[in-house]
N, CA, C and O atoms as CSV, one atom per row, in Angstrom:
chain,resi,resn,atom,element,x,y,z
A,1,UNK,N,N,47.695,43.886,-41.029
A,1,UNK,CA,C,48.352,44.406,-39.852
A,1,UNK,C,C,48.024,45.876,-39.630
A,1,UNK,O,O,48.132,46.396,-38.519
A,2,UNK,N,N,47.778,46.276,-40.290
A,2,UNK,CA,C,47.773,48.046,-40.821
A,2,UNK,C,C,46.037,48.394,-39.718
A,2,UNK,O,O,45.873,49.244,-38.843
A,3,UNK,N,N,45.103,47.422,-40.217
A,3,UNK,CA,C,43.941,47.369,-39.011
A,3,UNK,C,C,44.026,47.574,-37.715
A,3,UNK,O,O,43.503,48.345,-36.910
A,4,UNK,N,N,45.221,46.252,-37.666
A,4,UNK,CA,C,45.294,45.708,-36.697
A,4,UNK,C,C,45.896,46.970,-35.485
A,4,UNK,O,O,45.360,46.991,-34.377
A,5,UNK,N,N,46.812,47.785,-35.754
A,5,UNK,CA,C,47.276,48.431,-35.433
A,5,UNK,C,C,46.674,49.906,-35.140
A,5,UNK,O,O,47.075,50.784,-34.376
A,6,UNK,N,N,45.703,49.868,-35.912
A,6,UNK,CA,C,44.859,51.408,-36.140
A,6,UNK,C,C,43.535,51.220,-35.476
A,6,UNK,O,O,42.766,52.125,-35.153
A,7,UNK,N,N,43.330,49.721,-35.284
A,7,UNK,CA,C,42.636,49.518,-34.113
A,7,UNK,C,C,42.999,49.641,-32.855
A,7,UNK,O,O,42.020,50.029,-32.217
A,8,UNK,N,N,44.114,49.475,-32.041
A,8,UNK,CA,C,45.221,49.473,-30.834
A,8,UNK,C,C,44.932,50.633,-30.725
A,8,UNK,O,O,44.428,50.851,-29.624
A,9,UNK,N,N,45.026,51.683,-31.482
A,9,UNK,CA,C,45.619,53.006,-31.324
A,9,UNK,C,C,44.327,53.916,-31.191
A,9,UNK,O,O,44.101,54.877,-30.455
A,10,UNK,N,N,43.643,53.356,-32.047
A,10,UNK,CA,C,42.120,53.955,-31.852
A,10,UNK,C,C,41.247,53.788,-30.457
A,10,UNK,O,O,40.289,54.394,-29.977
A,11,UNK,N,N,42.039,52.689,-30.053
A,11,UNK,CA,C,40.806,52.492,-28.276
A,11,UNK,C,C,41.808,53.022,-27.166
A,11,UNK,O,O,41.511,52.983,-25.972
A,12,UNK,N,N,43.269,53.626,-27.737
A,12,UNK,CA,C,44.213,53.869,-26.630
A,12,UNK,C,C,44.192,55.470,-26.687
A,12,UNK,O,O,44.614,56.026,-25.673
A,13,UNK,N,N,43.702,56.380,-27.865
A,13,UNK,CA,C,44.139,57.689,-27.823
A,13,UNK,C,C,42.008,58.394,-27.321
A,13,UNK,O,O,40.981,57.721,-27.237
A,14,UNK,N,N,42.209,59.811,-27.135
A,14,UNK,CA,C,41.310,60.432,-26.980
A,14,UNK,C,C,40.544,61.084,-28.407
A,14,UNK,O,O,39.340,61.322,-28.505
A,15,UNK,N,N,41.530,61.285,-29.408
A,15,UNK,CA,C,41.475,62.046,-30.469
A,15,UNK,C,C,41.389,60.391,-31.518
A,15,UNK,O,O,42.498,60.036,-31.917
A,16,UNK,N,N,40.207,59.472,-31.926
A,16,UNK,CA,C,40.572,58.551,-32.539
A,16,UNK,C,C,40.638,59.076,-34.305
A,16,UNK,O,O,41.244,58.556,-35.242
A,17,UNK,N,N,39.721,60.341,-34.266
A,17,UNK,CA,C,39.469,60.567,-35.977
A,17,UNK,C,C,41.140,60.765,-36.523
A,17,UNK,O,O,41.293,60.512,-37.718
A,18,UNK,N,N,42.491,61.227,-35.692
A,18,UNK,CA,C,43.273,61.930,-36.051
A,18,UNK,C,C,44.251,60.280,-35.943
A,18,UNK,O,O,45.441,60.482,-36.186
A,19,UNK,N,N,43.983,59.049,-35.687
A,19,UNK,CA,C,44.766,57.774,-35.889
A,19,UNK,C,C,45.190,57.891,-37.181
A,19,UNK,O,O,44.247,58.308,-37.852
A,20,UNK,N,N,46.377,57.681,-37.988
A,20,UNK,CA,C,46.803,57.534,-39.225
A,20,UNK,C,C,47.767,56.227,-39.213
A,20,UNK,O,O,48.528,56.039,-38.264
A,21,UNK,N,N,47.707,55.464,-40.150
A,21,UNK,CA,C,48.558,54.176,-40.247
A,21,UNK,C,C,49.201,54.540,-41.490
A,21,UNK,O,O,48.369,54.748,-42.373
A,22,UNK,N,N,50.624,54.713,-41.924
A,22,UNK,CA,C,50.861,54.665,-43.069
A,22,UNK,C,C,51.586,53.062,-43.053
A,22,UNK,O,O,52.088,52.510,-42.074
A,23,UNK,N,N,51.462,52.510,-44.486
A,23,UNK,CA,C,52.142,51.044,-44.570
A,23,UNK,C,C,53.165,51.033,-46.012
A,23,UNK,O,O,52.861,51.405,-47.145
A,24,UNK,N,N,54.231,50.572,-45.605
A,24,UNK,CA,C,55.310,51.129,-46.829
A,24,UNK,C,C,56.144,49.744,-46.776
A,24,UNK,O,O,56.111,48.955,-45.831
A,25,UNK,N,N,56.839,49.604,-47.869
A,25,UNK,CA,C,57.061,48.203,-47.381
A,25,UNK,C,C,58.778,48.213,-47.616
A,25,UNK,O,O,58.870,48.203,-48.843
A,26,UNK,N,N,59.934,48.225,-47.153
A,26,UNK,CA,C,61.464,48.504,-47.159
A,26,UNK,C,C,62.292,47.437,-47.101
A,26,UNK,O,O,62.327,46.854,-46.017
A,27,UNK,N,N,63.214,46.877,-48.299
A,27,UNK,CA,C,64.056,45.934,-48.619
A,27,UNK,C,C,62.992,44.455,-47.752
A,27,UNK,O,O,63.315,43.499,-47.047
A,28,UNK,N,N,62.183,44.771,-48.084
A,28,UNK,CA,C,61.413,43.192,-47.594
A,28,UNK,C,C,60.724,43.152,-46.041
A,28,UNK,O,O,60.345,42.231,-45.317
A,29,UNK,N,N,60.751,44.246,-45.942
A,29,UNK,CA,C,60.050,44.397,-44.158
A,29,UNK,C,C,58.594,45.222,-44.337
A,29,UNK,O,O,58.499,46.142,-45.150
A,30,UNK,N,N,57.781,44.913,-43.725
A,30,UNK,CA,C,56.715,45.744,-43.931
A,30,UNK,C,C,56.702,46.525,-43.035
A,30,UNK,O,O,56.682,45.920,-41.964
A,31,UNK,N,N,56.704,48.332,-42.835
A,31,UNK,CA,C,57.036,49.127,-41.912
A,31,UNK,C,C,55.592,49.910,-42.121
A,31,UNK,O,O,55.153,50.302,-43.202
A,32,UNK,N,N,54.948,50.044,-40.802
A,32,UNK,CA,C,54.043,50.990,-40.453
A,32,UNK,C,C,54.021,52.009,-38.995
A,32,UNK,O,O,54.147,51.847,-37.782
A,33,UNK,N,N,53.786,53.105,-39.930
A,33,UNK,CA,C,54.035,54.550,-39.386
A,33,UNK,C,C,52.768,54.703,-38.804
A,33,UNK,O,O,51.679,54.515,-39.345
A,34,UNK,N,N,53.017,55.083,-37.590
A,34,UNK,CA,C,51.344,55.205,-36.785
A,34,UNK,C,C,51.765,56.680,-35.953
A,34,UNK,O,O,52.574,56.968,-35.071
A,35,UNK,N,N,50.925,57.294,-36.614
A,35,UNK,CA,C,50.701,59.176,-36.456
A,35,UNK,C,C,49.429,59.159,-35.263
A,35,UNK,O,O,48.312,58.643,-35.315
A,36,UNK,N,N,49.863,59.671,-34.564
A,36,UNK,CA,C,48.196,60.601,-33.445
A,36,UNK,C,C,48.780,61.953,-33.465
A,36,UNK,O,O,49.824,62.468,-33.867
A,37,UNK,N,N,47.459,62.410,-32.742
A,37,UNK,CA,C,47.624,63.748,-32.461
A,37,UNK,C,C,48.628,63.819,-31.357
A,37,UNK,O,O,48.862,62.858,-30.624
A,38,UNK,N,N,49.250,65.051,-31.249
A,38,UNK,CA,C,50.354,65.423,-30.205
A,38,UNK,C,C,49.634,65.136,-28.604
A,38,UNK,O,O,50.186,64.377,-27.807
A,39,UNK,N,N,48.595,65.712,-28.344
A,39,UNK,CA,C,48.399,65.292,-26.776
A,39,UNK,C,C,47.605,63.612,-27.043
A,39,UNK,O,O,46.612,63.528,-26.320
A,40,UNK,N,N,47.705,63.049,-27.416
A,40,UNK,CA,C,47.634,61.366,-27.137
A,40,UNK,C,C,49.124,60.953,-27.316
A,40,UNK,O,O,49.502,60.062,-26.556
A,41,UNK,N,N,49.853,61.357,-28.023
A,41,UNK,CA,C,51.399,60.703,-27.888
A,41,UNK,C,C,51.677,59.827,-26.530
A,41,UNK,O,O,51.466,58.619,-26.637
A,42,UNK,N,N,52.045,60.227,-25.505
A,42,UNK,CA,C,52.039,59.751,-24.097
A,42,UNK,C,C,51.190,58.704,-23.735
A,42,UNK,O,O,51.388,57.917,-22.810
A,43,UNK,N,N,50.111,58.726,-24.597
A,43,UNK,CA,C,49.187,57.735,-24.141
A,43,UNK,C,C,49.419,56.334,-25.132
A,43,UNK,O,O,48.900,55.276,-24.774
A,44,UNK,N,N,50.159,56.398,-26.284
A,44,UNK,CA,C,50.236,55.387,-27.241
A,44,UNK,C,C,51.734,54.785,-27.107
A,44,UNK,O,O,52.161,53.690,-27.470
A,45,UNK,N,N,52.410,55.898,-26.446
A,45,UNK,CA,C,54.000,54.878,-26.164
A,45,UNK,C,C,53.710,55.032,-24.377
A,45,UNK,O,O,54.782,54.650,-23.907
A,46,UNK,N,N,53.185,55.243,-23.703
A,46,UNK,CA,C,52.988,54.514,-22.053
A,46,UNK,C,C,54.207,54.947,-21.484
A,46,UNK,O,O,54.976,55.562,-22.222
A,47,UNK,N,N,54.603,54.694,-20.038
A,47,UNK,CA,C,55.588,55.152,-19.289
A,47,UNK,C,C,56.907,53.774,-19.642
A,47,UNK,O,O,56.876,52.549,-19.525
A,48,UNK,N,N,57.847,54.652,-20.055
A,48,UNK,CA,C,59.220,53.859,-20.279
A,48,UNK,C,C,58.520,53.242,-22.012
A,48,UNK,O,O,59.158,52.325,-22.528
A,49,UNK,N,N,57.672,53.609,-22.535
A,49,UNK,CA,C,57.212,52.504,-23.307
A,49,UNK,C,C,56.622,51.478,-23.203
A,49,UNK,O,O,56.661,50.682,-24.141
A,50,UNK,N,N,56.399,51.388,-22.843
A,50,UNK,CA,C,55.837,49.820,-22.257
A,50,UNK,C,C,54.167,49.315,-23.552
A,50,UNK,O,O,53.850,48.411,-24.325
A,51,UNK,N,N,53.555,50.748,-22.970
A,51,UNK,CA,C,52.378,50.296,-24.702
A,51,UNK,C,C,52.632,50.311,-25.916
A,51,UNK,O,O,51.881,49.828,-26.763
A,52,UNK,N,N,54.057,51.037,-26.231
A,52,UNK,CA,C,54.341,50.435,-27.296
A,52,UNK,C,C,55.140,49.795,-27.972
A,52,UNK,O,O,55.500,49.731,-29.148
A,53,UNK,N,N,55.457,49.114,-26.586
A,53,UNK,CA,C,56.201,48.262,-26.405
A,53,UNK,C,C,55.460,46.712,-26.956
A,53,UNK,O,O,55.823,45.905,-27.811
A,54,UNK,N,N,54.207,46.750,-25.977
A,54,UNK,CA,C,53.562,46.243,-26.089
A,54,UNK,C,C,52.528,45.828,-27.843
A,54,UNK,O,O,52.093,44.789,-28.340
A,55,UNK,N,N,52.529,47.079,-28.193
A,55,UNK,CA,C,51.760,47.265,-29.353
A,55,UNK,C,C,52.483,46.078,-30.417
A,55,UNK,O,O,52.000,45.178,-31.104
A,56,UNK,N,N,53.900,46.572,-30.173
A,56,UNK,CA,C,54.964,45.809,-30.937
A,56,UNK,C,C,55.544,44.372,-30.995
A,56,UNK,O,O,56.182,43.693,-31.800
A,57,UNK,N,N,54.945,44.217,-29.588
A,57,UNK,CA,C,54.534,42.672,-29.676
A,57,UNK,C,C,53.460,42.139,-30.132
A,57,UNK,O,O,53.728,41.318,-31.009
A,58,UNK,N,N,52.405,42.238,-29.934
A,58,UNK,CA,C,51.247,41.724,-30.331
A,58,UNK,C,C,51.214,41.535,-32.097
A,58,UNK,O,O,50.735,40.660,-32.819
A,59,UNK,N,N,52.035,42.919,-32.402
A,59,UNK,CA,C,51.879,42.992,-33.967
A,59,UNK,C,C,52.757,42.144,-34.472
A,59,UNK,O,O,52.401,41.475,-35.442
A,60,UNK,N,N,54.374,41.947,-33.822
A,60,UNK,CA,C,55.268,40.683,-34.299
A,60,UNK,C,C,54.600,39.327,-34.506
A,60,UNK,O,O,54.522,38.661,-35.538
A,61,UNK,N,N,53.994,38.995,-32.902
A,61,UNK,CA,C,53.268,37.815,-33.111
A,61,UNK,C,C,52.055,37.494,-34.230
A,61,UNK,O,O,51.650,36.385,-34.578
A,62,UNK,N,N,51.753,38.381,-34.533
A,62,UNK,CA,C,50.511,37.801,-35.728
A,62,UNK,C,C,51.133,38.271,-36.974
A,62,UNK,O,O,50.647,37.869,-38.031
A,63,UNK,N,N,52.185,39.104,-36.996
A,63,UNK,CA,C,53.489,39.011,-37.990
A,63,UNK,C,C,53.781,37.744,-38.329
A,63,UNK,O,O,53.596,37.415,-39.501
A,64,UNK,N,N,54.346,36.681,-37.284
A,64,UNK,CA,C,54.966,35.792,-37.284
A,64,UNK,C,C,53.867,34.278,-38.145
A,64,UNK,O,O,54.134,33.293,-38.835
A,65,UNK,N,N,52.920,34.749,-37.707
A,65,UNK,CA,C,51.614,34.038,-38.560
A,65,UNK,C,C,51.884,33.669,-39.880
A,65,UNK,O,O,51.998,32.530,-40.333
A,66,UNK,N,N,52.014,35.210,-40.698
A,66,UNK,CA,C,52.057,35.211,-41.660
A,66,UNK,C,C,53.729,35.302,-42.373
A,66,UNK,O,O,54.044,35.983,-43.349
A,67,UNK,N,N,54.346,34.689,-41.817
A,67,UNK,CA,C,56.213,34.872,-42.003
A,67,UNK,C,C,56.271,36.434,-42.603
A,67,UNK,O,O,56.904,36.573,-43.649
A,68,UNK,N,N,55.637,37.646,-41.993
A,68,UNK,CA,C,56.164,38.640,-42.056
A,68,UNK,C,C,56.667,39.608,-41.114
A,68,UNK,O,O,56.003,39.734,-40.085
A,69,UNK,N,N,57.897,40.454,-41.271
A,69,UNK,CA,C,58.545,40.834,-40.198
A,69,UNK,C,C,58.226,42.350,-40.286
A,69,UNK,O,O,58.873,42.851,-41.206
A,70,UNK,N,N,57.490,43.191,-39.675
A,70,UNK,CA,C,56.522,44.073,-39.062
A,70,UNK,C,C,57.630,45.016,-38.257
A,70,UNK,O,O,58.506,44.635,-37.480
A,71,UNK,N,N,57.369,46.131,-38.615
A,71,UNK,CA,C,58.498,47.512,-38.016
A,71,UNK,C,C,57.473,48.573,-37.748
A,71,UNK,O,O,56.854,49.165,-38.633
A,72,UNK,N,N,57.366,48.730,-36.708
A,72,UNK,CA,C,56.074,49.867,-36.193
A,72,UNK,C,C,57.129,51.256,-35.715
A,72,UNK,O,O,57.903,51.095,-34.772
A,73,UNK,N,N,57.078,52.433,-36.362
A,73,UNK,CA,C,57.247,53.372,-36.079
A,73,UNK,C,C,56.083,54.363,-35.496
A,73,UNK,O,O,54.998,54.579,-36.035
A,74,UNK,N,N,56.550,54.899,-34.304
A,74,UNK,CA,C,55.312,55.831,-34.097
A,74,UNK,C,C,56.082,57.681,-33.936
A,74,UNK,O,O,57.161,57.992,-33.431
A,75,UNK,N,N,55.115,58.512,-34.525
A,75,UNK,CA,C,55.504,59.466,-35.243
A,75,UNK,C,C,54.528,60.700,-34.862
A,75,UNK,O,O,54.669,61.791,-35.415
């Protein structure tokens, strides 16, 4: 998932070298922290959210693949 995600983020920001995925895993949830640089922020959570909104679906569903439940923080 950790790819999967650092791929999303890599074709959505301007700055891709500065994409960071951290993956940590909390009372049984697998949680990944997805860092950009400050001027792509806006561009990785979209208006109202909606891309990462979006991001957060795509990643549940192939979550759901593997019966794991996926917590995307972006940071």
């Amino acid at each position: 998932m950790k790819e999967l995600v650092e791929m999303i983020a890599k074709a959505l920001v301007d700055h891709p070298e500065e994409v960071v995925v951290i993956e940590t895993i909390k009372d049984g949830d697998k949680h990944l922290e997805l860092k950009v640089a400050e001027s792509d922020m806006g561009k990785v959570i979209g208006k109202q959210g909606r891309i990462a909104r979006a991001i957060r679906t795509v990643v549940k569903a192939a979550g759901t693949k593997t019966d794991e439940r996926i917590i995307i923080d972006i940071v």
